[in-house]
N, C-alpha and C positions, 0 to 999 in steps of 0.2 A: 115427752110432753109433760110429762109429769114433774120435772123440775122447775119449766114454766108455772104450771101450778101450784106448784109450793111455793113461788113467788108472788102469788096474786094473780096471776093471769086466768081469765076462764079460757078453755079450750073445743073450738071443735074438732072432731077424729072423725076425718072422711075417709072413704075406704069404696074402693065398689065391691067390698064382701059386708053388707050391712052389721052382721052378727061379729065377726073383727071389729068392725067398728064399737058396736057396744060394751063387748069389753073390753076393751080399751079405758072407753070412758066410764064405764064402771070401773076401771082400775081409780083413775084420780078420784074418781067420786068417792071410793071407800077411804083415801087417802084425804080426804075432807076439802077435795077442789072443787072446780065448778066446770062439770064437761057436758057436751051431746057429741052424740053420732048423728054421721050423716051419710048415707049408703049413696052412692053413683060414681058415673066412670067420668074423673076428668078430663077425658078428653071430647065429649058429649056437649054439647052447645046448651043443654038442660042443668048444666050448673049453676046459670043464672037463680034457677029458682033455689040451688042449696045452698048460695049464698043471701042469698033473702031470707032464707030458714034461718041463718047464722046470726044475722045483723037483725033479725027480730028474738032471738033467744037472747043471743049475747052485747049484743049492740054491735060500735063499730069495732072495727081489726085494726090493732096495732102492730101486731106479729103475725107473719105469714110464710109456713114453710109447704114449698112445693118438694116434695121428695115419692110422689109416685113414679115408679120407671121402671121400665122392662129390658132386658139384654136378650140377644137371640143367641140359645146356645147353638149354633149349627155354623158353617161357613158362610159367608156374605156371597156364593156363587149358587149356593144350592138353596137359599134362602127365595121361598116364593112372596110373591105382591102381598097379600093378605097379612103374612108375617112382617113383610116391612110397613107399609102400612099401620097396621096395629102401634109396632114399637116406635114409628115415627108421630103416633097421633098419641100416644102418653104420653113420650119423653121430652115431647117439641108442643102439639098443639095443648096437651091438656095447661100445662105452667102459664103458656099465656092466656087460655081463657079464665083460670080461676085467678090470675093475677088481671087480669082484666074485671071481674066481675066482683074482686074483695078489694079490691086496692084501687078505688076512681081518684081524682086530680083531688077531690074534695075530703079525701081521708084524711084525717089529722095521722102521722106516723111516725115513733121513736124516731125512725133514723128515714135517710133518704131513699129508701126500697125495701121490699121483701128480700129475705133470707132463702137461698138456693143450695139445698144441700144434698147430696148423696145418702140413699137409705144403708144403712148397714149392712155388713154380709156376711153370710157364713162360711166357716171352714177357711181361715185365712193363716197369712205367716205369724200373728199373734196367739197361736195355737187355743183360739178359744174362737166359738159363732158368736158374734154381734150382737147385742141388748138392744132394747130401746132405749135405754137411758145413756148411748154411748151415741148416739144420735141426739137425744135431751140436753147433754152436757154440751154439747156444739153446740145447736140452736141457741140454748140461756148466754153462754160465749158472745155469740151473734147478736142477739139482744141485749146485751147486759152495754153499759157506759164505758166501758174497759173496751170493749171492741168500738167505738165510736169514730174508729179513724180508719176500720177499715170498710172500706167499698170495692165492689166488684167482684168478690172472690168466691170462687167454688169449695166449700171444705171436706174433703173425701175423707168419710166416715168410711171407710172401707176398711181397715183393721192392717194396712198394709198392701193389699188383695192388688192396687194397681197402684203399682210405683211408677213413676216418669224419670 
C-alpha cells in the first residue's frame, strides 16, 4: 500500500487486529503519505460504518483492494462448520460487503471495478516469505493506466506457492 502512497493515493489499512492496522499506516505516514487504520472483521455487516469512517477521513475511493482471506490448514472432511463457516464468510462474504459499502453505482472509479487480489505468502518456491510491497507492486500494476485493458483477473501474489 505504500506504493499507492507514494503515488498520491491516501490509504485506508483495515485489519481486524486494530494495532496491525496502525502500523501499517504509521508505516506510510512516516514515509510522508496520507493513511488511517481501521480495525473490524470484513465479513461483519458493521463495515457499513468503517466505510463511512473512510469516506469522511479520506473522501471517496478510487482503489480498492479486498485481500483478507483465510485457508483451512486441515482436510476438508475433518474440517468442522464453524471453521467453514468462518473461512467462507471472509473469503466470499467479507469482499462483497465492503465492495458493496466502498464502491456504490455513484462512485466516480479509475477503471471499471475494484482490484481482487491474493495476500502474500510465506515460505514459498521463491525461497524468500512475501513483503507487503510484493502485494503493493500488483495493486499500483492494477491501478496504474498500463493495466487499463485488463479486467477480471485474480493476480496471485503468492510467490509461486499455487501454480495451476
Amino acid at each position: 500500500m505504500s506504493q499507492e502512497a507514494a503515488r498520491g493515493a491516501s490509504v485506508a489499512v483495515g485489519d481486524l487486529n486494530l494495532e496491525g492496522a496502525e502500523k501499517t499506516a504509521s508505516v506510510i505516514q512516516e514515509a510522508g503519505g496520507v493513511a488511517i487504520a481501521v480495525g473490524g472483521d470484513a465479513a461483519d455487516a458493521a463495515v457499513a460504518g468503517a466505510a463511512a469512517l473512510i469516506r469522511r477521513e479520506l473522501g471517496s475511493v478510487a482503489i480498492l483492494v479486498n485481500k483478507a482471506g483465510v485457508t483451512a490448514c486441515q482436510p476438508l472432511v475433518s474440517m468442522g462448520e464453524d471453521a467453514w463457516d468462518r473461512m467462507i464468510g471472509i473469503n466470499l462474504k467479507g469482499p462483497f460487503l465492503v465492495t458493496r459499502e466502498l464502491v456504490p453505482d455513484d462512485t466516480p472509479l479509475a477503471r471499471q471495478g475494484p482490484v481482487d487480489i491474493g495476500a502474500a505468502a510465506a515460505h514459498l518456491p521463491m525461497k524468500r516469505a512475501g513483503r507487503p510491497e510484493d502485494v503493493a507492486y500488483a495493486v499500483a500494476y492494477l491501478a496504474s493506466e498500463e493495466a487499463g485493458y485488463v479486467t477480471g483477473q485474480t493476480l496471485g501474489t503468492n510467490g509461486g506457492r499455487h501454480l495451476v
